[in-house]
C-alpha positions as CSV (number, residue, x, y, z in Angstrom):
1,X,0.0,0.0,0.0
2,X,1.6,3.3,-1.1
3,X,0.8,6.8,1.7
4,X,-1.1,9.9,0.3
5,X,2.4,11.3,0.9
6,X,4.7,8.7,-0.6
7,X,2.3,8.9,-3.8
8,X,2.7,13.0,-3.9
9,X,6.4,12.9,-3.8
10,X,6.8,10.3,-6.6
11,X,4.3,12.5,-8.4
12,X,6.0,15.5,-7.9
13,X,9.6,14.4,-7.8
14,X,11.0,17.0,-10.5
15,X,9.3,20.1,-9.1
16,X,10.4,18.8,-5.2
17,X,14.0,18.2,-6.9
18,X,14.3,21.6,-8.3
19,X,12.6,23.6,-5.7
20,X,14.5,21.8,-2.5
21,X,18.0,20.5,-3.2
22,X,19.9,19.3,-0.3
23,X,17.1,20.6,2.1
24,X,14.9,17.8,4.3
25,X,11.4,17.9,3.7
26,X,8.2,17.0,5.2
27,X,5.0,15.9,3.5
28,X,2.0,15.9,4.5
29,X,-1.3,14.6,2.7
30,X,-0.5,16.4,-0.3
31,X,1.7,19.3,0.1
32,X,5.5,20.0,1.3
33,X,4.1,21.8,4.3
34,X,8.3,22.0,6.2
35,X,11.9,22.2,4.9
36,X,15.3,22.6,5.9
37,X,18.9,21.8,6.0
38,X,18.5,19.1,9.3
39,X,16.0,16.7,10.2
40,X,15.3,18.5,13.2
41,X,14.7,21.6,12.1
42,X,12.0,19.8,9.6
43,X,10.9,17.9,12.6
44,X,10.9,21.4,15.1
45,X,8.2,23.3,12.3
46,X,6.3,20.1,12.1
47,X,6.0,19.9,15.7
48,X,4.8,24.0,15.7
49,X,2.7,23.2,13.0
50,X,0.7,20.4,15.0
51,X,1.1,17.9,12.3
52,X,1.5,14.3,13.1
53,X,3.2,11.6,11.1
54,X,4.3,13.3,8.1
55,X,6.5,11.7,5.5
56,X,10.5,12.9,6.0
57,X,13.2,12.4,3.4
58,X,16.1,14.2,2.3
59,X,16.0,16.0,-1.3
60,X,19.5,15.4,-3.1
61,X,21.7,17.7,-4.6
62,X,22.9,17.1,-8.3
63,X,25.6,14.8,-8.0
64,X,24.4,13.2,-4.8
65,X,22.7,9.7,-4.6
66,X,20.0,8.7,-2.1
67,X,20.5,5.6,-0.3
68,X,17.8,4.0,1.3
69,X,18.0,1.2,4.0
């Protein structure tokens, strides 16, 4: 089963890519709704924001590689 999140971000890839680079992001339902350059500053305006369990993930630069385990 794929999230309403997962399915945005695969759907939205090139626009996230080229607006984001190098940040962190959070996703929730369907909208970026945090970024940043650390997971815990993502995780910091989520928590201000009130939203629970969105969908984290780094944005690459060009010439980096995401590698997920």
């Amino acid at each position: 089963m794929t999230s309403i999140e997962t399915h945005y971000l695969h759907q939205h890839s090139v626009e996230i890519e080229q607006t984001y680079p190098g940040e962190y992001i959070a996703i929730s339902g369907n909208a970026v709704v945090a970024s940043g350059h650390s997971v815990a500053e993502v995780y910091q305006k989520v928590d201000e924001l009130g939203i629970e369990d969105p969908l984290v993930t780094y944005v690459p630069k060009d010439g980096e590689e995401l590698l997920l385990i």
